[in-house]
C-alpha positions in Angstrom: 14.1 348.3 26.8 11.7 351.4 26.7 13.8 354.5 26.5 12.7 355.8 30.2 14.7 353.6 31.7 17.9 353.7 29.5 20.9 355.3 31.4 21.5 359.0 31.2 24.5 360.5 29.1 24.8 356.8 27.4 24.0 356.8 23.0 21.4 354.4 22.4 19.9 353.5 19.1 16.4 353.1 18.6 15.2 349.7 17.7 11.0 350.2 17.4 8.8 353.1 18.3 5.6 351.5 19.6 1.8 353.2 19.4 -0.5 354.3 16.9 -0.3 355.4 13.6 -0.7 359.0 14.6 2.1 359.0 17.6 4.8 357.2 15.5 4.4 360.1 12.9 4.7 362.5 15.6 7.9 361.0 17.4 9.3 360.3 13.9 8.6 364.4 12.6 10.2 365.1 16.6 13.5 363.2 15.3 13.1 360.0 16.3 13.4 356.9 14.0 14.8 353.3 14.0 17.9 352.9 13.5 18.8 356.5 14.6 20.8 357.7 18.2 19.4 359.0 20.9 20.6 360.4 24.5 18.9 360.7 27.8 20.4 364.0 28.8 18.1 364.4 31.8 14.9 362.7 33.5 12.8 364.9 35.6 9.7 364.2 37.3 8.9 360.9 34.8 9.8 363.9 32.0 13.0 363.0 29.6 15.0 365.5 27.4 16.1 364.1 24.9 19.4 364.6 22.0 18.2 364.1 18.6 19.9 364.7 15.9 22.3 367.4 17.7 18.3 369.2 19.0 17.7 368.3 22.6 13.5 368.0 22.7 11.3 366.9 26.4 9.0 364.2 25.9 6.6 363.1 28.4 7.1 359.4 30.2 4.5 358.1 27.8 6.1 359.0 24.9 9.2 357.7 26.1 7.9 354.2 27.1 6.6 353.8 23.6 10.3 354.4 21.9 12.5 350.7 22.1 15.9 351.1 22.4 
Protein backbone atom coordinates (compact mmCIF):
# COMPACT_ATOMS: atom_id res chain seq x y z
CA UNK A 1 0.00 0.00 0.00
CA UNK A 2 1.33 3.52 -0.83
CA UNK A 3 2.54 5.15 2.29
CA UNK A 4 -0.33 7.94 2.41
CA UNK A 5 -2.65 5.81 3.49
CA UNK A 6 -0.62 3.72 6.10
CA UNK A 7 -1.80 4.35 9.72
CA UNK A 8 -0.37 7.11 11.77
CA UNK A 9 2.10 6.28 14.80
CA UNK A 10 2.34 2.52 13.33
CA UNK A 11 6.43 1.43 11.92
CA UNK A 12 6.15 0.36 8.55
CA UNK A 13 8.94 -0.89 6.34
CA UNK A 14 9.37 0.16 2.92
CA UNK A 15 8.94 -2.42 0.29
CA UNK A 16 9.55 -0.21 -3.27
CA UNK A 17 9.78 3.44 -3.96
CA UNK A 18 8.06 3.99 -7.26
CA UNK A 19 8.95 7.05 -10.00
CA UNK A 20 11.72 8.12 -11.99
CA UNK A 21 15.21 7.77 -11.78
CA UNK A 22 15.61 11.26 -10.46
CA UNK A 23 12.78 11.06 -7.61
CA UNK A 24 14.05 7.70 -6.19
CA UNK A 25 17.50 9.38 -5.73
CA UNK A 26 15.85 12.14 -4.00
CA UNK A 27 13.52 10.12 -1.56
CA UNK A 28 16.54 7.72 -1.11
CA UNK A 29 19.22 11.01 -0.16
CA UNK A 30 15.75 12.16 2.13
CA UNK A 31 16.17 8.76 4.13
CA UNK A 32 14.12 6.58 2.51
CA UNK A 33 15.12 3.10 1.16
CA UNK A 34 13.75 -0.52 0.87
CA UNK A 35 13.99 -2.35 3.49
CA UNK A 36 14.29 0.65 5.92
CA UNK A 37 11.35 1.89 8.77
CA UNK A 38 9.29 4.56 8.49
CA UNK A 39 6.45 6.36 10.65
CA UNK A 40 3.52 8.49 9.62
CA UNK A 41 3.76 10.90 12.57
CA UNK A 42 1.21 13.29 11.09
CA UNK A 43 -1.00 13.88 7.76
CA UNK A 44 -2.12 17.31 7.07
CA UNK A 45 -3.85 18.61 4.26
CA UNK A 46 -2.69 15.47 1.76
CA UNK A 47 0.92 16.57 3.44
CA UNK A 48 2.77 13.60 5.58
CA UNK A 49 5.74 14.10 8.16
CA UNK A 50 7.54 11.54 8.13
CA UNK A 51 10.33 9.53 10.92
CA UNK A 52 13.29 8.55 9.19
CA UNK A 53 16.04 7.39 10.59
CA UNK A 54 15.30 9.16 14.05
CA UNK A 55 14.78 12.88 11.44
CA UNK A 56 11.20 13.60 11.01
CA UNK A 57 11.06 15.23 7.22
CA UNK A 58 7.26 16.46 5.28
CA UNK A 59 6.79 15.09 1.98
CA UNK A 60 4.13 16.09 -0.23
CA UNK A 61 1.06 13.45 -1.07
CA UNK A 62 2.86 12.74 -4.31
CA UNK A 63 5.83 11.79 -2.97
CA UNK A 64 4.18 9.68 -0.52
CA UNK A 65 2.04 7.76 -3.04
CA UNK A 66 5.18 6.73 -4.85
CA UNK A 67 6.86 5.07 -1.51
CA UNK A 68 5.27 1.11 -1.12
CA UNK A 69 5.08 0.00 2.18
Amino acid sequence: MPLVIAESGKPQIVKKIGGSDEVKRHLETLGFTVGGTVTVVNSLAGNLIIKVKESRIAINEDMARRIMV
